[in-house]
TIKOL-984119 format. One record per residue (C-alpha): residue number from 1; residue in three letters; x, y, z. Coordinates in pm, 1 decimal, always signed. Layout:
{NUM, "ala", {X, Y, Z}}
...
This chain:
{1, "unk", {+654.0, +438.6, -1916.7}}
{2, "unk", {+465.1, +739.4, -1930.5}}
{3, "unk", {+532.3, +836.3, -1586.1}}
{4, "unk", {+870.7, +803.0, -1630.8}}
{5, "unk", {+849.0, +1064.3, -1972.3}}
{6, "unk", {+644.6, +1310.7, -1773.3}}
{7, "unk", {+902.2, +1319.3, -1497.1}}
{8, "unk", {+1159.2, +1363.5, -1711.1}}
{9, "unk", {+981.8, +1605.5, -1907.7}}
{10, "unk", {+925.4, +1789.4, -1555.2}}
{11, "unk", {+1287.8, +1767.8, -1455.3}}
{12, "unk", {+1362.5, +1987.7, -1759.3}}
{13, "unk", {+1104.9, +2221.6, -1723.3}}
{14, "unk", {+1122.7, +2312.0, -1357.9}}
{15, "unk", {+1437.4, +2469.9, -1114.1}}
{16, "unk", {+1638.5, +2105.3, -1103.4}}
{17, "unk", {+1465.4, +1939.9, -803.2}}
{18, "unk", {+1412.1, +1640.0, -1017.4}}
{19, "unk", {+1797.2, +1637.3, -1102.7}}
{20, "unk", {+1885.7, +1347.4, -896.6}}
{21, "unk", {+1574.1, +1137.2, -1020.8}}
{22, "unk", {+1697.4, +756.6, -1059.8}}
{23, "unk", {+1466.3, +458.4, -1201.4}}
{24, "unk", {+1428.1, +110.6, -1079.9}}
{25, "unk", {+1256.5, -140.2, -1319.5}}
{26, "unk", {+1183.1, -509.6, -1116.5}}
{27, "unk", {+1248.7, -824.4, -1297.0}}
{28, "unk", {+956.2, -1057.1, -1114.6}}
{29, "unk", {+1102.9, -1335.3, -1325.2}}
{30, "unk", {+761.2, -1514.3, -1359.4}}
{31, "unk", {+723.5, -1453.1, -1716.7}}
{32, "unk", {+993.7, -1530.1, -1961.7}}
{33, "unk", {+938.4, -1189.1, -2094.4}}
{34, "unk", {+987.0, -976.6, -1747.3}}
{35, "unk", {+1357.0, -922.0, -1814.3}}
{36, "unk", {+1349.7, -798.0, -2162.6}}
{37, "unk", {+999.5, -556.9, -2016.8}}
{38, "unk", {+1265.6, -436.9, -1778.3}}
{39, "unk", {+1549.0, -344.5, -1973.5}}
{40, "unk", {+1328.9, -204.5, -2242.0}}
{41, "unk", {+1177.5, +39.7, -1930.1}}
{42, "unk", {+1583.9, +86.9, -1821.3}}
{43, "unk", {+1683.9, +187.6, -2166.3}}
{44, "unk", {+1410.6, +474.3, -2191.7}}
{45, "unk", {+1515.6, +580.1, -1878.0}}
{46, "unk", {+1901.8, +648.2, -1991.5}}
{47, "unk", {+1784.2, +778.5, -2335.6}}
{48, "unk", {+1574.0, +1057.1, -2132.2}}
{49, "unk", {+1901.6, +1116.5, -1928.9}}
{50, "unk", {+1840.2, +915.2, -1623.9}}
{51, "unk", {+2193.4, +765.9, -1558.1}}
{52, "unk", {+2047.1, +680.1, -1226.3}}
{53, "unk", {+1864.9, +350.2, -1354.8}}
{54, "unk", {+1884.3, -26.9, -1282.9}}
{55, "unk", {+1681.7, -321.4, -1324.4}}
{56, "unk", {+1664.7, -530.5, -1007.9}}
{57, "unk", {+1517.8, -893.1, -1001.6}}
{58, "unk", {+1338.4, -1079.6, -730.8}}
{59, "unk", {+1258.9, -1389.0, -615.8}}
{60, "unk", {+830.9, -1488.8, -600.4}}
{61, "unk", {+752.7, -1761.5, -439.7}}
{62, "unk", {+511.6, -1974.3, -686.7}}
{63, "unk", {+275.9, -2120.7, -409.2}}
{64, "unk", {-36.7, -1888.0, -261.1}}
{65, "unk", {-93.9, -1581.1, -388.4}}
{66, "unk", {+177.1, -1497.5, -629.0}}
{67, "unk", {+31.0, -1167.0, -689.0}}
{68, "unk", {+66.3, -1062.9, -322.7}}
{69, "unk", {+391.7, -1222.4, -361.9}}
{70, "unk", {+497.7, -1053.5, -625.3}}
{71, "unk", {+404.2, -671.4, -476.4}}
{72, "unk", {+547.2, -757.4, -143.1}}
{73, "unk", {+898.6, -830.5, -347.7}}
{74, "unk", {+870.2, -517.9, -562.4}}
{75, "unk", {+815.9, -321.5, -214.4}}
{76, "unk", {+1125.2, -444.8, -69.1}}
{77, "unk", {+1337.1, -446.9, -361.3}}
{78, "unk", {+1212.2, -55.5, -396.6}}
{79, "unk", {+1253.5, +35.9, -77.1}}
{80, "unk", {+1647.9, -125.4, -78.5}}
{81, "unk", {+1730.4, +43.1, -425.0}}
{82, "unk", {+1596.1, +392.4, -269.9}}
{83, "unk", {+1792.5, +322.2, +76.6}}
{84, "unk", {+2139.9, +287.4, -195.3}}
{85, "unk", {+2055.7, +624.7, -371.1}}
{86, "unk", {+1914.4, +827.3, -35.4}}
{87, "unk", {+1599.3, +879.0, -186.1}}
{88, "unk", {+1281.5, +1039.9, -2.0}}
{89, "unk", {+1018.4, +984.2, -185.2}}
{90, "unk", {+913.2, +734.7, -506.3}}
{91, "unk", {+681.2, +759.3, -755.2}}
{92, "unk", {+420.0, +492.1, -858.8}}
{93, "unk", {+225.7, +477.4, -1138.8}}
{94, "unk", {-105.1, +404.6, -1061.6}}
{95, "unk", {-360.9, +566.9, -1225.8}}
{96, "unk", {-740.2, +673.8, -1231.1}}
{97, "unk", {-888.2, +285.5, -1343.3}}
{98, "unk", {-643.6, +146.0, -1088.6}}
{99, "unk", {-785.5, +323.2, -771.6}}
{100, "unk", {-1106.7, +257.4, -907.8}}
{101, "unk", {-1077.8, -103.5, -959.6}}
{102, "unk", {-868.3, -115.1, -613.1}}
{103, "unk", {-1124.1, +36.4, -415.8}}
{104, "unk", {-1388.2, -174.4, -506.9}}
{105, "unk", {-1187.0, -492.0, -439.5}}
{106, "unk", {-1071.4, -344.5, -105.3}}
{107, "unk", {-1469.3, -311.1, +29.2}}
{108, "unk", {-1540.8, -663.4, -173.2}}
{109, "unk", {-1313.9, -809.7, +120.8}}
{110, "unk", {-1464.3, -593.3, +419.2}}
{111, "unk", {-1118.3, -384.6, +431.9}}
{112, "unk", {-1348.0, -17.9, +522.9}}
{113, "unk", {-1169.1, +287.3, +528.7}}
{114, "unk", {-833.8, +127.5, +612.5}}
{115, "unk", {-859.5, +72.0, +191.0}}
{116, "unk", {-841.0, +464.0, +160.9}}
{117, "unk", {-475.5, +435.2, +286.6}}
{118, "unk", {-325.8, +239.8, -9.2}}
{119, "unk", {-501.3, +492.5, -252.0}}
{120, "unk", {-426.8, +829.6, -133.4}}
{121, "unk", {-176.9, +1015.1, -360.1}}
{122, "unk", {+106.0, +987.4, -118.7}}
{123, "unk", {+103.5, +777.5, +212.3}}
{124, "unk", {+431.9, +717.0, +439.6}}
{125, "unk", {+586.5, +404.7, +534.5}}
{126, "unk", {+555.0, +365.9, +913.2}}
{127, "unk", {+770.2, +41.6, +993.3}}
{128, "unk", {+994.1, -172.0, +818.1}}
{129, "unk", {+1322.0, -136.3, +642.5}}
{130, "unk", {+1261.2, +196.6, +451.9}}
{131, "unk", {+1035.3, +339.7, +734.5}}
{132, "unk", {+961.8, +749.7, +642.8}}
{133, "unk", {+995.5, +634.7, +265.4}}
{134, "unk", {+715.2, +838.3, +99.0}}
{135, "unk", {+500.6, +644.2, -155.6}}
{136, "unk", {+349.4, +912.2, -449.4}}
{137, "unk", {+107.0, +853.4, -683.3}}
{138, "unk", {+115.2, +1122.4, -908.5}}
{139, "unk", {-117.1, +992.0, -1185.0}}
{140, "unk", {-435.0, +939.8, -944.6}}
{141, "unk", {-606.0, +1186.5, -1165.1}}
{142, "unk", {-554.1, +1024.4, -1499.2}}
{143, "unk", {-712.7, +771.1, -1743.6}}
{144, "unk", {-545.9, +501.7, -1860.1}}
{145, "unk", {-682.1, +526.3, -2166.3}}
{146, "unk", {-550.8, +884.1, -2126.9}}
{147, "unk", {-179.1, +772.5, -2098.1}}
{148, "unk", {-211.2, +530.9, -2359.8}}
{149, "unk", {-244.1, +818.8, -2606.0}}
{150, "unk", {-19.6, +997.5, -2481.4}}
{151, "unk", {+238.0, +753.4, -2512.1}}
{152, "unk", {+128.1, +680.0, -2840.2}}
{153, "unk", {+134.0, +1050.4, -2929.9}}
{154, "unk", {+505.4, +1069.4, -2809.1}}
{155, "unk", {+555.2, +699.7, -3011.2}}
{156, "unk", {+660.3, +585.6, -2690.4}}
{157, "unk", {+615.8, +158.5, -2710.6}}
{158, "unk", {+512.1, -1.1, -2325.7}}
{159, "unk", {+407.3, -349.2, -2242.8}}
{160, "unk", {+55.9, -471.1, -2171.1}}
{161, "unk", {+143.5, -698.8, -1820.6}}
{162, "unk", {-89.8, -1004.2, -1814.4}}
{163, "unk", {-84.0, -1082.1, -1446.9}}
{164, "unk", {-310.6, -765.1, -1457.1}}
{165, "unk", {-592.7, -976.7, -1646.6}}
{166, "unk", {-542.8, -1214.1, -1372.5}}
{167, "unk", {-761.7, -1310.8, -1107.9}}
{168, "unk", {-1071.6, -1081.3, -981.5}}
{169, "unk", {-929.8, -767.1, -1115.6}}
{170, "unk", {-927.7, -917.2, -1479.5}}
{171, "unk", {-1255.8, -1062.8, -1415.7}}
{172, "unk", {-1355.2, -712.3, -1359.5}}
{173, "unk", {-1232.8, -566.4, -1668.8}}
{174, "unk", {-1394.7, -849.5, -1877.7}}
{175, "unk", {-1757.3, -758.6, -1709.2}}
{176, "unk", {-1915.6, -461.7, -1893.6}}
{177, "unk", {-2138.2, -367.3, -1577.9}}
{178, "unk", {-1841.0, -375.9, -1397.4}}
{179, "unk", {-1637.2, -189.2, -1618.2}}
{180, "unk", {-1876.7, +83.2, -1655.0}}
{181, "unk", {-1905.9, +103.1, -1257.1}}
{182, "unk", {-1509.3, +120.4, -1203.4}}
{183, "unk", {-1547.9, +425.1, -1486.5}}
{184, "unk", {-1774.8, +652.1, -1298.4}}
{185, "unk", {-1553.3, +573.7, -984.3}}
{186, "unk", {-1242.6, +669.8, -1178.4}}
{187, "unk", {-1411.4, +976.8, -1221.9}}
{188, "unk", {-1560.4, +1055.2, -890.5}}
{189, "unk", {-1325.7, +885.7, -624.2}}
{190, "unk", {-1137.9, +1189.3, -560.5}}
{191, "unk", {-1365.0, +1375.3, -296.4}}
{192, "unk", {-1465.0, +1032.1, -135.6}}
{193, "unk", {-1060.3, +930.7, -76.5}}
{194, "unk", {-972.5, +1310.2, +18.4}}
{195, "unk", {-1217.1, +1253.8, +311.0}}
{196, "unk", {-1112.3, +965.7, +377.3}}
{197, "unk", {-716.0, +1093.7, +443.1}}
{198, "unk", {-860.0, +1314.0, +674.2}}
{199, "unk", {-1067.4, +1044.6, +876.8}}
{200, "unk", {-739.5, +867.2, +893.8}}
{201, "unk", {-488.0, +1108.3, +993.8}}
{202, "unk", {-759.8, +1211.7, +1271.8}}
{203, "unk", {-774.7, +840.9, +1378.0}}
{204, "unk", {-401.6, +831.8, +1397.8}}
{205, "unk", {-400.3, +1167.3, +1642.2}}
{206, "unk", {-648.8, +980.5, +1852.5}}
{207, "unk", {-450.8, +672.9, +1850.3}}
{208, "unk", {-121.5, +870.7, +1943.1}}
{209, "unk", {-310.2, +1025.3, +2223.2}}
{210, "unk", {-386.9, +655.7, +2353.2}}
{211, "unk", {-125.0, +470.9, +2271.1}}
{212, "unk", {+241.5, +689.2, +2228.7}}
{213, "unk", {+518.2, +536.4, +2048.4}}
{214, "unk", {+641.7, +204.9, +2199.5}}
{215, "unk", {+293.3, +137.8, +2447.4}}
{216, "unk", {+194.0, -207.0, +2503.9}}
{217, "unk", {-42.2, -177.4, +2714.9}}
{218, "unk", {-374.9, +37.7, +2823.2}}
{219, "unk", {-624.4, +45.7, +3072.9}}
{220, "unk", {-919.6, -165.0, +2975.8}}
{221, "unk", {-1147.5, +164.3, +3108.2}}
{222, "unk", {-918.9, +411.4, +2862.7}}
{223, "unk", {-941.0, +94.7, +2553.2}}
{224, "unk", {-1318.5, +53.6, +2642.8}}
{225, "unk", {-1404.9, +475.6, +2606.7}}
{226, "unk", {-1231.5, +477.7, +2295.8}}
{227, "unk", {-1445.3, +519.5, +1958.9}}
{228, "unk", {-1562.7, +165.4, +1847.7}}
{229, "unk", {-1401.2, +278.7, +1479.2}}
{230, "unk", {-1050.1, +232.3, +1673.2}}
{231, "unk", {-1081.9, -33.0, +1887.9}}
{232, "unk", {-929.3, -328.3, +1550.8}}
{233, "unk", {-626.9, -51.1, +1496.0}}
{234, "unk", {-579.4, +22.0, +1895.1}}
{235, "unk", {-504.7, -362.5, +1921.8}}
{236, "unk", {-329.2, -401.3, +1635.6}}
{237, "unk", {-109.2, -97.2, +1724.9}}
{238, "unk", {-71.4, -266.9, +2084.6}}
{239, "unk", {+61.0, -591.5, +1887.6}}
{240, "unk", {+283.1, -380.7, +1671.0}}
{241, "unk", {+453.3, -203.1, +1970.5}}
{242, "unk", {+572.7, -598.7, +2129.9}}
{243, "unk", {+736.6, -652.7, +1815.1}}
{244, "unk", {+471.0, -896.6, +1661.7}}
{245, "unk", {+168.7, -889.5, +1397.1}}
{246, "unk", {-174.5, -1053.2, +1438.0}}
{247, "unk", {-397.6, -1158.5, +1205.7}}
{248, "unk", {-708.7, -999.9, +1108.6}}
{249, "unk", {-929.7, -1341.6, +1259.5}}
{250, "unk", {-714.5, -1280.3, +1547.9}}
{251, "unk", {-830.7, -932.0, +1594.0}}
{252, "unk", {-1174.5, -937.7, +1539.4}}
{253, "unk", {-1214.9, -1202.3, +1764.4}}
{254, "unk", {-1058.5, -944.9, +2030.9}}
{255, "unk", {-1264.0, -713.3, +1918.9}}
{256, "unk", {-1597.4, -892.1, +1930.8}}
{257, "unk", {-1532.6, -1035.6, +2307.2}}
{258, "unk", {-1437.2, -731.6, +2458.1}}
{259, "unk", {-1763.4, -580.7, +2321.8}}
{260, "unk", {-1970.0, -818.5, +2554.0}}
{261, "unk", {-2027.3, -773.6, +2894.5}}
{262, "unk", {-1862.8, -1051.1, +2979.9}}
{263, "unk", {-1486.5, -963.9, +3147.5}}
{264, "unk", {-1343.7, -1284.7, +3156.4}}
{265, "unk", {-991.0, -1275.3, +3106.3}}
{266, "unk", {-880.8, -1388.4, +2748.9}}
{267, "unk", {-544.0, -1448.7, +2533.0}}
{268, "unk", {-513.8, -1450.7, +2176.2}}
{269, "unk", {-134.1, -1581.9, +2064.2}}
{270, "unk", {-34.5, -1335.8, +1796.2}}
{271, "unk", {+306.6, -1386.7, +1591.2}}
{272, "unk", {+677.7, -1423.7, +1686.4}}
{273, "unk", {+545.1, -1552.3, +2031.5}}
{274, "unk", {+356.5, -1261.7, +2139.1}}
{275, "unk", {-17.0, -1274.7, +2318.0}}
{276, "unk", {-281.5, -1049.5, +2378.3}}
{277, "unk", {-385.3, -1045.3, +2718.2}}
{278, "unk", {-747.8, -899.0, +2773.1}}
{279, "unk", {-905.1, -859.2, +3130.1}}
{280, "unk", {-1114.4, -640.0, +3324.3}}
{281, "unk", {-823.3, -430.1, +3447.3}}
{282, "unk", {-550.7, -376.5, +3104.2}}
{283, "unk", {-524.1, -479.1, +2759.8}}
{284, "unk", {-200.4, -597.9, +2706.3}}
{285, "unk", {+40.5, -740.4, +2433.8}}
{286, "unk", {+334.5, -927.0, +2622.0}}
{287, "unk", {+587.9, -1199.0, +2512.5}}
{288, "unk", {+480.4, -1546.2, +2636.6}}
{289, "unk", {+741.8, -1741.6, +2842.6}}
């Protein structure tokens, strides 16, 4: 909500760019209350001149991780509402305490630097439906607590979502020690995660020297002089290239074999029927017949 008043506000203050701004608001439909939260977000949007603005529902599934669920819905029903109004570029709203509590979660699970890439200010899509879609987060640099005034300031009402209480990043949030950690790295992740962007766009230069668009294959010699930091992302660029996905088991079990001395030839089965052939001669991502 207070995104969406700062854009607006912006629109009106700058030379039109934001003229053809439009709004989606998701309806998860997990909570009885997510269709009223979205219309409520829909209605600000038209009061502030945004004719532009729909709410969209999903479907979640209920089993697993309905969290993940639930983002990996939002992304898709984003990236189809931006394909019907040729948009560029959409804004997100995370803030400050959410890169904070995000990074921490990411290194809880061993992710490394590839956590960076979900909390730069603006990353680009690189595959899917919506591929060249930019993702910005304007609001990186703010509080929440900061935005909360503000919208109370501008007596602006929002809603208080209780999924985000749920799970580890509530936990976190309940846990003083914790809570006072994630607030000194909501105030000093910037540097750390503007080094980071650079680390990554250098490891995707090296990567395009390596592997070029559409490569599934590479001499085990050329895979093998590679830095160790690229070998997991070589492989599952390799994957990506035949069409399929692998999981992250999958790959470090690659990984860790083709560390040894040992060069006897191995396979790892990968999705949508795809393999990963390693040897002494090529590392390879075919079809299996």
């Amino acid at each position: 909500m207070a995104m969406l008043v700062l854009m607006a506000a912006l629109r009106d203050r700058t030379d039109g760019g934001l003229a053809s701004m439009a709004v989606v608001a998701i309806d998860h439909a997990i909570r009885a209350e997510n269709a009223e939260e979205a219309r409520q977000a829909i209605a600000l949007a038209r009061h502030l001149g945004v004719l532009a603005a729909e709410v969209r529902r999903v479907e979640v599934a209920r089993s697993g991780n309905t969290l993940d669920a639930a983002r990996n819905a939002r992304l898709a029903a984003v990236r189809d509402f931006a394909a019907s109004c040729n948009a560029t570029h959409v804004l997100l709203a995370h803030q400050a305490d959410d890169r904070a509590e995000g990074l921490l979660l990411a290194l809880g699970r061993g992710a490394g630097i590839n956590a960076a890439a979900s909390l730069l200010p603006a990353r680009t899509l690189s595959e899917g439906p919506g591929a060249g879609l930019v993702l910005c987060r304007p609001l990186l640099a703010v509080r929440r607590e900061e935005l909360r005034a503000f919208l109370r300031e501008m007596d602006v009402p929002w809603r208080d979502d209780p999924s985000n209480a749920m799970r580890a990043r509530g936990s976190m949030r309940g846990d003083p020690s914790i809570a006072a950690l994630v607030d000194g790295i909501a105030t000093g992740a910037g540097d750390f995660l503007e080094e980071a962007a650079q680390l990554l766009a250098l490891r995707e230069d090296l990567l395009d020297q390596a592997l070029p668009a559409g490569a599934v294959a590479i001499a085990r010699a050329r895979f093998d002089a590679l830095p160790r930091a690229l070998h997991a992302q070589a492989l599952i660029r390799l994957v990506r290239h035949a069409g399929s996905s692998a999981s992250r088991v999958t790959i470090d079990a690659a990984v860790a074999s083709m560390a040894s001395a040992d060069r006897t030839p191995r396979q790892y089965g990968c999705q949508s029927g795809v393999v990963l052939m390693v040897d002494a001669r090529e590392v390879r991502a075919l079809t299996s017949r």
